[in-house]
C-alpha positions as CSV (number, residue, x, y, z in Angstrom):
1,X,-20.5,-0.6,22.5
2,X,-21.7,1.5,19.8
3,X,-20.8,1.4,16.2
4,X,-20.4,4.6,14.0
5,X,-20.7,3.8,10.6
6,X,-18.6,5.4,7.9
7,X,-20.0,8.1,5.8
8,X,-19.9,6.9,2.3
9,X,-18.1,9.8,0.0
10,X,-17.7,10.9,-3.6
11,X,-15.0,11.6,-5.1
12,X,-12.8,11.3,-8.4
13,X,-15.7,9.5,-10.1
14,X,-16.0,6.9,-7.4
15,X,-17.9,6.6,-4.3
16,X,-15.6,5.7,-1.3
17,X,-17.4,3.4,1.1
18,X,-15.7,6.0,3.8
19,X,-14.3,9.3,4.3
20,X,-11.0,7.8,4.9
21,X,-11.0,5.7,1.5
22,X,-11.5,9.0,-0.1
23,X,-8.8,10.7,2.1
24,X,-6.4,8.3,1.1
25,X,-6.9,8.6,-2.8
26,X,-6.0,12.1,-2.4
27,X,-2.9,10.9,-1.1
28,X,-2.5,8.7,-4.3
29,X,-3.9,11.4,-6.9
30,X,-1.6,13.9,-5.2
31,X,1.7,11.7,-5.8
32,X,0.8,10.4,-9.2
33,X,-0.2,6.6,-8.4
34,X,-1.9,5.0,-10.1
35,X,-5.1,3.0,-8.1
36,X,-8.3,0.9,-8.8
37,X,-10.8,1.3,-6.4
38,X,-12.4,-2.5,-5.5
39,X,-11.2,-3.8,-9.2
40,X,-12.9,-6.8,-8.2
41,X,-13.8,-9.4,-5.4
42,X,-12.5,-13.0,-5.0
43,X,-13.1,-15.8,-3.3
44,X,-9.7,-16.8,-1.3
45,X,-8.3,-19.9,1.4
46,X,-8.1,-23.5,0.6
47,X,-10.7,-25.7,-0.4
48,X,-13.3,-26.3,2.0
49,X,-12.8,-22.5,3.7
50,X,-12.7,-20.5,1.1
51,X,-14.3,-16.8,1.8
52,X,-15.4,-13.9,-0.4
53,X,-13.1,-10.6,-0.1
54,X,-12.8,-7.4,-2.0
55,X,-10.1,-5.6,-1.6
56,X,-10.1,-1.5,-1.1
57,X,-7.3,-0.7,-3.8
58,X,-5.1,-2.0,-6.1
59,X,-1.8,0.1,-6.9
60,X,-0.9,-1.3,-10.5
61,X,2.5,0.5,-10.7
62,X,3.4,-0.6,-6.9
63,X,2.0,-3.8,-7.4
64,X,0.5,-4.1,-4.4
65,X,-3.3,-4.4,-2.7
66,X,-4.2,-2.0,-0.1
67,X,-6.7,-2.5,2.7
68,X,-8.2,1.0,4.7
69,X,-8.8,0.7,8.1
70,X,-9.1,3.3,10.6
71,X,-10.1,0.7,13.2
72,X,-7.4,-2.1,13.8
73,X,-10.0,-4.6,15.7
74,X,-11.9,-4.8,12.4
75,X,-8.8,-6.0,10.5
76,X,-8.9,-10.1,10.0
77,X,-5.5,-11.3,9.8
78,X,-6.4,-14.9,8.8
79,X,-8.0,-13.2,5.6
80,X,-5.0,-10.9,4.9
81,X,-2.9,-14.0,5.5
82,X,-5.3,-16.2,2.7
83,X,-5.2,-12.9,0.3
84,X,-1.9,-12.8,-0.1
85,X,-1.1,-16.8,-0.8
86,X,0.4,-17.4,-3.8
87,X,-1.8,-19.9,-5.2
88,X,-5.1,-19.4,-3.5
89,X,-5.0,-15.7,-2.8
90,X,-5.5,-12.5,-5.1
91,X,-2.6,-13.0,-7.3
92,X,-0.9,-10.4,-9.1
93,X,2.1,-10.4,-7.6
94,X,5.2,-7.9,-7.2
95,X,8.4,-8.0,-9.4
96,X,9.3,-9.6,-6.4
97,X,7.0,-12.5,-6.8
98,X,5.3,-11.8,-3.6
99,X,1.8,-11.1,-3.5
100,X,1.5,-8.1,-0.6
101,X,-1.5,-5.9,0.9
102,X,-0.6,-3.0,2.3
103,X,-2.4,-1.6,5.2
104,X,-3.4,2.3,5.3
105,X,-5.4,3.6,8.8
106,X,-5.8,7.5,9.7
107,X,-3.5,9.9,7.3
108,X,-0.2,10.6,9.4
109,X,0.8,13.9,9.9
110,X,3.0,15.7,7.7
111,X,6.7,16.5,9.1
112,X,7.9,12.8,9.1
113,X,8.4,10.2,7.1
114,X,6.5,7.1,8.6
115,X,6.2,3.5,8.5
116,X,3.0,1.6,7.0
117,X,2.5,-2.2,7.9
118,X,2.8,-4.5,5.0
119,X,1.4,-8.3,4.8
120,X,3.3,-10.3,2.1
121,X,4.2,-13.9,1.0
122,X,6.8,-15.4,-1.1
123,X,5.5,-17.2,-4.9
124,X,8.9,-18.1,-6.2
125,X,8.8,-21.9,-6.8
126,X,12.2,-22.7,-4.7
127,X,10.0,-21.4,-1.1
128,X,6.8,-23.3,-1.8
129,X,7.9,-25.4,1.0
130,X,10.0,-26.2,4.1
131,X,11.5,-22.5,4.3
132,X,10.6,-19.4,6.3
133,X,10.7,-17.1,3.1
134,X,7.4,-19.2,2.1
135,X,5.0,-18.0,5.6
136,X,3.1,-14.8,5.5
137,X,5.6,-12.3,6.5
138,X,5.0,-8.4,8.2
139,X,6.8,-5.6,7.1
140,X,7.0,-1.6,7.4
141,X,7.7,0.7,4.4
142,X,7.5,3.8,3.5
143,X,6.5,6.0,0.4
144,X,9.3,7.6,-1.5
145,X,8.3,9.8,-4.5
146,X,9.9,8.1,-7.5
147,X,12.4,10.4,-9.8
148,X,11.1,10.8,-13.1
149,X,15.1,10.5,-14.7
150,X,17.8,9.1,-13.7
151,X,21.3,10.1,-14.4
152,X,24.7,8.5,-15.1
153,X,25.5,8.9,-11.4
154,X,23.1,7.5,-10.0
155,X,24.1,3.8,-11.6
156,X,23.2,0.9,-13.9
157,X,23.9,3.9,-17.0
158,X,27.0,2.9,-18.3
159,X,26.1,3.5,-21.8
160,X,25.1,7.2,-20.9
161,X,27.0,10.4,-21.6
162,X,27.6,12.3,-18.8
163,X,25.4,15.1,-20.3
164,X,22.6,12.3,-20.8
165,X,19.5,11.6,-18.8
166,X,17.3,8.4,-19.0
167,X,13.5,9.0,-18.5
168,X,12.0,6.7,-16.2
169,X,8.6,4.7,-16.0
170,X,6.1,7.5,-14.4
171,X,5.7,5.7,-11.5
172,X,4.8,8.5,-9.2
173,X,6.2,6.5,-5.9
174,X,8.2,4.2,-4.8
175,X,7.6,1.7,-1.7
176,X,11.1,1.4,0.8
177,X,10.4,-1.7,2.9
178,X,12.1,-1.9,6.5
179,X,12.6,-5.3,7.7
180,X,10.2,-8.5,7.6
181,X,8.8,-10.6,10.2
182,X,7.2,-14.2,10.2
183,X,5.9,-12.7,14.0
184,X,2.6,-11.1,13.9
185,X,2.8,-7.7,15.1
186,X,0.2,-6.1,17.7
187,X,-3.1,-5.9,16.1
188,X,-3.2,-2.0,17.5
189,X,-0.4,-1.3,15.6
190,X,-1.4,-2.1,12.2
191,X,-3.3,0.8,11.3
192,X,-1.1,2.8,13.3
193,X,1.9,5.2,10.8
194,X,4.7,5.2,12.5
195,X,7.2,8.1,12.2
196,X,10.6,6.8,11.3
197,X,14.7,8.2,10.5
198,X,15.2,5.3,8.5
199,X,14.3,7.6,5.2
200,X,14.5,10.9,4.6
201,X,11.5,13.1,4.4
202,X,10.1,12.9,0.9
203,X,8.8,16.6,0.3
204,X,6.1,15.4,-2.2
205,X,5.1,12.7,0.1
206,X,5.0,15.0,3.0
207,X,2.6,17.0,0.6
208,X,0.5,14.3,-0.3
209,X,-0.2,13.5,3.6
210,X,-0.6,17.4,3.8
211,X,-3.3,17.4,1.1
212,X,-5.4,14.1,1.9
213,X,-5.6,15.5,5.5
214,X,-7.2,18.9,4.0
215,X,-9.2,17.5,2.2
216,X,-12.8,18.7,2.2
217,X,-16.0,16.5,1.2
218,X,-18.6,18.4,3.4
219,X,-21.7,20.0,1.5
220,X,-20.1,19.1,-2.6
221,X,-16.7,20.8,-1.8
222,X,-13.8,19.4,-3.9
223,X,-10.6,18.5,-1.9
C-alpha cells in the first residue's frame, strides 16, 4: 500500500508538518483560541517503557492537548492512553484535574454542530486507585463559542444590578463534553466529527469550520 506524505505548510509564523495542522489553526485563529504549536516533546509511560511524543497543539485557555490526524490507523492509543496519565503523562491538566488530548481529523462541514473524540484521565488524589473515574476514559464534545459577558440572568451574579454586565475571561470557546466511556471506541471513528442535536449550532463555530475549510495555502496565498 502506498503512503502519501503530508505536505508540510506555512502559516501564522509556523510551519505545519501538514495541510490539515494548518487547516485546523484557522479554525482556532478564527474563534479566538489560544494554541501552541508542538510547545514541546516528552518522554511519557512508566519506567522501563517510556517513549518520546510531541504533541500537535496545546489549547492553554481549554486546557487541553490536541492531536491531528486525518488517518485513524496512524493514531496509537497506548500512547494517548500514557499522555494523558496523571503522573507519567504530559501534565497540565484541566480545572477538572484531568489531563485530556483531544483528537481533530478532516474539518467537518459547516451546517452542524458535531462531536470530536476526547481521551482523558482523572488526577484528583481520591481516584488514584481502585475506582473507574481513575482509567483512561473516551469522550465526545463539541466547541461552543464562549460569551464574552455574562449577565445577572444567566446566574452565579447575585451581587449584579440588573443593568450590570460582568466581562468574562476572553476565552474564545468553550468545550461541551457528551458522555465518557472506560470502552474504547472504534479506532475508524476517532478522527471521524460526528454531527450531533445534543448542542445547538454555534454560528461562530459553524464559521470557523467554514473558514479552515477555505482556506487556501497553494502558490503563497493567505487563508
Amino acid at each position: 500500500m502506498t503512503t502519501i506524505a503530508p505536505i508540510e505548510t506555512e502559516y501564522a509564523g509556523h510551519r505545519f508538518r501538514s495541510r490539515l495542522e494548518a487547516r485546523w489553526c484557522v479554525f482556532f485563529n478564527s474563534l479566538g483560541i489560544r494554541w501552541e504549536y508542538e510547545p514541546q516533546g516528552y518522554e511519557i509511560g512508566p519506567e522501563g517503557s517510556r517513549r518520546r511524543y510531541l504533541p500537535d497543539f496545546y489549547l492553554p485557555t481549554l486546557g487541553t492537548w490536541v492531536e491531528v490526524k486525518g488517518d485513524p490507523m496512524h493514531l496509537d492509543l497506548q500512547l494517548l492512553g500514557d499522555a494523558v496519565h496523571p503522573k507519567t503523562g504530559l501534565g497540565r491538566p484541566n480545572p477538572y484535574y484531568e489531563t485530556t488530548v483531544l483528537i481533530l481529523g478532516p474539518i467537518p462541514e459547516p451546517g452542524s454542530a458535531h462531536l470530536h473524540w476526547m481521551v482523558s484521565q482523572q488526577g484528583y488524589a481520591p481516584c488514584d486507585q481502585f475506582c473507574a473515574c481513575a482509567d483512561v476514559q473516551y469522550s465526545q464534545v463539541a466547541f461552543l463559542a464562549a460569551p464574552k459577558y455574562i449577565t445577572p440572568d444567566m446566574g452565579g451574579t447575585e451581587l449584579l444590578q440588573d443593568w450590570e454586565l460582568a466581562a468574562l475571561p476572553d476565552l474564545g470557546a468553550v468545550i461541551y463534553q457528551s458522555g465518557r466511556s472506560r470502552l474504547k471506541p472504534q479506532i475508524a471513528d476517532l478522527t471521524r466529527s460526528q454531527e450531533t442535536g445534543i448542542v445547538p449550532i454555534s454560528r461562530r463555530v459553524d464559521e470557523a469550520y467554514t473558514a479552515a475549510r477555505r482556506a487556501r495555502f497553494e502558490h503563497g496565498e493567505s487563508p
